[in-house]
KOLMI-369839 format. One record per residue (C-alpha): residue number from 1; residue in three letters; y, z, x. Coordinates in steps of 0.02 Angstrom, whole numbers, plus 50000, padded with zeros to 5 digits. Layout:
! residues N
(NUM, "ALA", (Y, Z, X))
...
This chain:
! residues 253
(1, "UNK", (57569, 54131, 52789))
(2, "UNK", (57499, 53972, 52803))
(3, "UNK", (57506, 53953, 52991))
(4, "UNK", (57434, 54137, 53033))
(5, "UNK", (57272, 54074, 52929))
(6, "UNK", (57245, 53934, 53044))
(7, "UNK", (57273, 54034, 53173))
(8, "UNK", (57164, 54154, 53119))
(9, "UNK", (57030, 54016, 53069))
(10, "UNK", (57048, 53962, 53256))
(11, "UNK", (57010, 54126, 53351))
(12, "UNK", (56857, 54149, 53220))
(13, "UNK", (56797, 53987, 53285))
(14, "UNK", (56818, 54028, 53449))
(15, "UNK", (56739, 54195, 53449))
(16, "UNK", (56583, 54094, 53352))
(17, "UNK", (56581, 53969, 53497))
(18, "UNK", (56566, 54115, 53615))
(19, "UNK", (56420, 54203, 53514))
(20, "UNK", (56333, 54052, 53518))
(21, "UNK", (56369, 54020, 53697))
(22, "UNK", (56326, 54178, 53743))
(23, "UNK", (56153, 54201, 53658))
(24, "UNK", (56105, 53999, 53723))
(25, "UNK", (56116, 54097, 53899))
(26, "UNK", (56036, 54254, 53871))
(27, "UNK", (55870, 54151, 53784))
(28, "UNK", (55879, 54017, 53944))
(29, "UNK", (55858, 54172, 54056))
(30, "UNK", (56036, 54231, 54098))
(31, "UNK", (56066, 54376, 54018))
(32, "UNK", (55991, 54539, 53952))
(33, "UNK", (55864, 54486, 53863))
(34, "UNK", (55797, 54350, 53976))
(35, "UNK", (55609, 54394, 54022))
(36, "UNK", (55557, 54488, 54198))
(37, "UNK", (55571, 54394, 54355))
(38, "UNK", (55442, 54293, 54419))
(39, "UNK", (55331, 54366, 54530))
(40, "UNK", (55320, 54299, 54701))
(41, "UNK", (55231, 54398, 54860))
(42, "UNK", (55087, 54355, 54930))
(43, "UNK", (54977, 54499, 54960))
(44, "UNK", (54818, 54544, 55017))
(45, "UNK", (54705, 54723, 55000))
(46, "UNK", (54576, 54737, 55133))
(47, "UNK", (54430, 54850, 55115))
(48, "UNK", (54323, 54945, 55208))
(49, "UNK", (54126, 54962, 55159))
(50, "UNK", (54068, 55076, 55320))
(51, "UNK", (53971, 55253, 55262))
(52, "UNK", (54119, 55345, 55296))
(53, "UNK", (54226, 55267, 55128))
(54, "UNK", (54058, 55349, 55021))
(55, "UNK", (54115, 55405, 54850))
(56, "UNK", (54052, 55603, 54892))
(57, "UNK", (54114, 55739, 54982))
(58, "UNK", (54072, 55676, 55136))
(59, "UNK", (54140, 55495, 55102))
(60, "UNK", (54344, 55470, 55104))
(61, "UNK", (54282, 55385, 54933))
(62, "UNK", (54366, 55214, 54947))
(63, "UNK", (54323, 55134, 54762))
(64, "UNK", (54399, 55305, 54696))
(65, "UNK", (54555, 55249, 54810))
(66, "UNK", (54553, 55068, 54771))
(67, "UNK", (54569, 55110, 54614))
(68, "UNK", (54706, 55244, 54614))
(69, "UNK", (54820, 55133, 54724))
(70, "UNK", (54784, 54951, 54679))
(71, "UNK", (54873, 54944, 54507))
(72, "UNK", (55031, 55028, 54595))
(73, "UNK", (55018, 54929, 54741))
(74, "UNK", (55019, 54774, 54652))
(75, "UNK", (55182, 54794, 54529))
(76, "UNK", (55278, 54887, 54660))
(77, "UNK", (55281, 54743, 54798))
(78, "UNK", (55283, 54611, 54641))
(79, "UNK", (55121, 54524, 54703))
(80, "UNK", (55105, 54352, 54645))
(81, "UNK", (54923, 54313, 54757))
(82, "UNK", (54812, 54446, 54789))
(83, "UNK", (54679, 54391, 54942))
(84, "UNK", (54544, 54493, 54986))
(85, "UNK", (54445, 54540, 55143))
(86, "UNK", (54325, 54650, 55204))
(87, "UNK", (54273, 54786, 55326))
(88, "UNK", (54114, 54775, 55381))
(89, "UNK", (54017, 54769, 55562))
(90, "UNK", (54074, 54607, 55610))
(91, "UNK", (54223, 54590, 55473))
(92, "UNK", (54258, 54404, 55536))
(93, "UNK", (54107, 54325, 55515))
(94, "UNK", (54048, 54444, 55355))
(95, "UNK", (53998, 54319, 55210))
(96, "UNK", (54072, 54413, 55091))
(97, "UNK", (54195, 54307, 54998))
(98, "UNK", (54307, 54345, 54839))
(99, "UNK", (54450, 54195, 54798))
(100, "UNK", (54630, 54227, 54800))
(101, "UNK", (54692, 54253, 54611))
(102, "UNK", (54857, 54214, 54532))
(103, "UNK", (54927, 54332, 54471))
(104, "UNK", (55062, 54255, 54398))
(105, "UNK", (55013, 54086, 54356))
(106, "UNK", (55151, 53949, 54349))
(107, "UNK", (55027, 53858, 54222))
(108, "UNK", (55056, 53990, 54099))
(109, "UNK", (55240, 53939, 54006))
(110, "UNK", (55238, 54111, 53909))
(111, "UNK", (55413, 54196, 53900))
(112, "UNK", (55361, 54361, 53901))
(113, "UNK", (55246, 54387, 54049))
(114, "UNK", (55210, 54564, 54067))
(115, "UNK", (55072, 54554, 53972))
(116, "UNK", (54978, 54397, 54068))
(117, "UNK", (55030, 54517, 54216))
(118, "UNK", (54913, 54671, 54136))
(119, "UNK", (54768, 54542, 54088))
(120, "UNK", (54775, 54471, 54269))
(121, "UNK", (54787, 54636, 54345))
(122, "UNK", (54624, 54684, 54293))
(123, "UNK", (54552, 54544, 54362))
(124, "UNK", (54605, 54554, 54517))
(125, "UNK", (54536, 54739, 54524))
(126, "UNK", (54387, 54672, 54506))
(127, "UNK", (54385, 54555, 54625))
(128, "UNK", (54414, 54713, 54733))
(129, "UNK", (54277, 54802, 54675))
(130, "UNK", (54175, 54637, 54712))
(131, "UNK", (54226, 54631, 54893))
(132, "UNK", (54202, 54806, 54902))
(133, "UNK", (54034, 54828, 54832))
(134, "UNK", (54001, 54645, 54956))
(135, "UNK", (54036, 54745, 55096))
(136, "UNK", (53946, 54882, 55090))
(137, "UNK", (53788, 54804, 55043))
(138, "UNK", (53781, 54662, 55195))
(139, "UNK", (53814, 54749, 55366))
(140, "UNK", (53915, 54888, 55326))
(141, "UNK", (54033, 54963, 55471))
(142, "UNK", (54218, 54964, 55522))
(143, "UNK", (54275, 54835, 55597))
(144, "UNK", (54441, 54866, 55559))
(145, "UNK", (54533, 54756, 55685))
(146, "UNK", (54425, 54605, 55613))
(147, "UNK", (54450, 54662, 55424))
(148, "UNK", (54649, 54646, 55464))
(149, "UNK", (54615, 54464, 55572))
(150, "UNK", (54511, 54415, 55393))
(151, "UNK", (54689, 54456, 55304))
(152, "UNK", (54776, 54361, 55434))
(153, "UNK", (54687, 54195, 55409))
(154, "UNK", (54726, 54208, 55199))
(155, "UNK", (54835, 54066, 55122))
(156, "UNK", (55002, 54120, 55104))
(157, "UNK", (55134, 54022, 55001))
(158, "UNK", (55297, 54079, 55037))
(159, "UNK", (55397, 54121, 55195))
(160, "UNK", (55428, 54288, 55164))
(161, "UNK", (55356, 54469, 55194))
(162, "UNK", (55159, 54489, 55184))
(163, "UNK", (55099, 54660, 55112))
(164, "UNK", (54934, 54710, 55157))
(165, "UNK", (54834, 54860, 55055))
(166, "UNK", (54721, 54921, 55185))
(167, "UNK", (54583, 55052, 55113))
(168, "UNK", (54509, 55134, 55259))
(169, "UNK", (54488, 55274, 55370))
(170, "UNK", (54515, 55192, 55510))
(171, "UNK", (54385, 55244, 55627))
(172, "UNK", (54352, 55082, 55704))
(173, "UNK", (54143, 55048, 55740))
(174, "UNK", (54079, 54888, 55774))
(175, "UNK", (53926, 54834, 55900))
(176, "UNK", (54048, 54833, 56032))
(177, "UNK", (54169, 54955, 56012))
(178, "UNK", (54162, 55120, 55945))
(179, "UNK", (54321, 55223, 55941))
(180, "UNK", (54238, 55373, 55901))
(181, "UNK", (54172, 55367, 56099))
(182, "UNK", (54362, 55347, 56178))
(183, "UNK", (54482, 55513, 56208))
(184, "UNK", (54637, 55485, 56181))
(185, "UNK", (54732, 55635, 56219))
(186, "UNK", (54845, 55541, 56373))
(187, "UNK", (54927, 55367, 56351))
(188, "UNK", (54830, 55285, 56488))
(189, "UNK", (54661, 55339, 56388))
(190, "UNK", (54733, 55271, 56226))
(191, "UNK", (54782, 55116, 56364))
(192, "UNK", (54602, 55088, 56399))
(193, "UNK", (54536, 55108, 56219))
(194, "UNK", (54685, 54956, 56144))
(195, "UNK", (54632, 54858, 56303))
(196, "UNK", (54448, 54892, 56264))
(197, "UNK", (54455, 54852, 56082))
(198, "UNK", (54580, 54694, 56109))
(199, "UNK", (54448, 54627, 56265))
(200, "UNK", (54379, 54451, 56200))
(201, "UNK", (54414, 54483, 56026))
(202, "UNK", (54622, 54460, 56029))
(203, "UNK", (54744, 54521, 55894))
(204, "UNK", (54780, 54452, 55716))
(205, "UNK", (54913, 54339, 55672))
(206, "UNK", (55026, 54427, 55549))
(207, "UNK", (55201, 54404, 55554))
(208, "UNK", (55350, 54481, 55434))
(209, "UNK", (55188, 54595, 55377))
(210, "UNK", (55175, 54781, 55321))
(211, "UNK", (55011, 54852, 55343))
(212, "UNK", (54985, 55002, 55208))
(213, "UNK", (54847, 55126, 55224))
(214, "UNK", (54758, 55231, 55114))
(215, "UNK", (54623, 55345, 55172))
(216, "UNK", (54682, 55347, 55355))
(217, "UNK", (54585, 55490, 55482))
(218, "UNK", (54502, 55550, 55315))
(219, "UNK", (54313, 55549, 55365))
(220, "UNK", (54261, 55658, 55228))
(221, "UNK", (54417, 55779, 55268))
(222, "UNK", (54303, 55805, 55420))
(223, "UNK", (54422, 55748, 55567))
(224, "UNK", (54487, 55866, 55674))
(225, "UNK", (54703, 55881, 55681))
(226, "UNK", (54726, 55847, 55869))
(227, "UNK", (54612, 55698, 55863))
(228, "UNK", (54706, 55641, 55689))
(229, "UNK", (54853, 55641, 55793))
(230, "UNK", (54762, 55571, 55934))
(231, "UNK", (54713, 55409, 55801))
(232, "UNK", (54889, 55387, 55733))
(233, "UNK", (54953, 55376, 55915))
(234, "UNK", (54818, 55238, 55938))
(235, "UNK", (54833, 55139, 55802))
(236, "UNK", (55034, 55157, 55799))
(237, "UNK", (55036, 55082, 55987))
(238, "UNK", (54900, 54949, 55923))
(239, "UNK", (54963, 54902, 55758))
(240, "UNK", (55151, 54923, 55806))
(241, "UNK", (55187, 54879, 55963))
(242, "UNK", (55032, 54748, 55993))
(243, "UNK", (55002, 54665, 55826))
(244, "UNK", (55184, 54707, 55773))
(245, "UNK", (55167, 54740, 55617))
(246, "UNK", (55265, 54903, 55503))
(247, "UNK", (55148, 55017, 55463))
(248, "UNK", (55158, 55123, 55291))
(249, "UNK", (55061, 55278, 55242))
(250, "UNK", (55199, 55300, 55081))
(251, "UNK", (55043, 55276, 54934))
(252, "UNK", (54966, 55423, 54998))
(253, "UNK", (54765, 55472, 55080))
């Protein structure tokens, strides 16, 4: 009788030792109640401040977009840094500046970060807006080849993928190049339009990047079909096959 009471009093022990053990690992981080993951990608939401992103009918109303998609955009591809850059007539030289935020701060020793991730969120929606509202107010256009090479020149901390929100409609019109002016109904006209907008300005440095657009071909819901096809074809043999870069249309016009 004796002996099964130690032996009893030794598998009670044991399962207490494994309670213990067991909840030491799930409050360092290793079990289910450990905290989210850390954030980690670098991102970057570009933003185009031409006439044709107006928030009326006419207008593919970028704020009203920027604000729809940012939020999503940034807790679906876990962004850590959020750069910003703008669209404008000469995107590469535009002053406009809004600094890179943290959006997960390694400063911060909280546990439970999900809500440091909602506080910082907002911020960094309003850095958007900033850029945004900078844009349209000094030279506005749409340079979008320059608003991408902006996004290319961003810090970026890690090695891996680089996703890049771009709000625009993706009529590219800058002092020398207007797209609107090009057909590109055959492949050697859409030939001379890449070679025309590439000429002297060269193509943006983003590698392991995915290039999302919101608002693409909108123009006020104005744009003819064949020459919305006409556009994708463009930009897909531009953005694809020149810049290499994927492109994504998945969060919508």
């Amino acid at each position: 009788m004796r002996r099964r009471d130690r032996a009893g009093g030794v598998t009670a022990a044991l399962a207490a030792s494994t309670l213990l053990l067991t909840l030491t690992t799930t409050a360092c981080g290793g079990g289910p109640f450990a905290g989210p993951e850390r954030l980690s990608a670098d991102c970057a939401v570009v933003l185009d401040g031409s006439g044709s992103g107006s928030d009326s009918d006419i207008g593919f109303r970028a704020q009203e977009k920027l604000k729809a998609t940012l939020p999503r955009f940034l807790a679906d591809k876990k962004c850590k840094y959020l750069s910003y850059a703008p669209i404008t007539s000469a995107s590469v030289a535009s002053s406009c500046q809004v600094a890179r935020i943290d959006i997960d701060p390694d400063a911060d020793k909280r546990s439970e970060r999900e809500g440091l991730w909602k506080q910082t969120r907002v911020l960094a929606e309003a850095g958007a807006e900033k850029m945004l509202e900078c844009a349209r107010d000094r030279q506005p256009g749409s340079d979008v080849l320059g608003g991408l090479d902006r996004a290319a020149k961003v810090p970026r901390d890690g090695g891996g993928a680089f996703q890049v929100l771009v709000i625009s409609d993706f009529d590219q019109a800058d002092p020398d190049f207007k797209l609107s002016k090009y057909d590109l109904v055959t492949q050697p006209e859409r030939d001379t339009a890449v070679r025309a907008l590439v000429s002297g300005r060269g193509l943006p440095d983003l590698p392991d990047t995915t290039v999302f657009r919101v608002g693409f071909a909108m123009r006020g819901g104005k744009t003819n079909p064949e020459r919305v096809d006409q556009m994708e074809q463009f930009w897909q043999q531009l953005l694809e096959k020149e810049v290499k870069v994927d492109v994504d249309d998945g969060y919508g016009a």
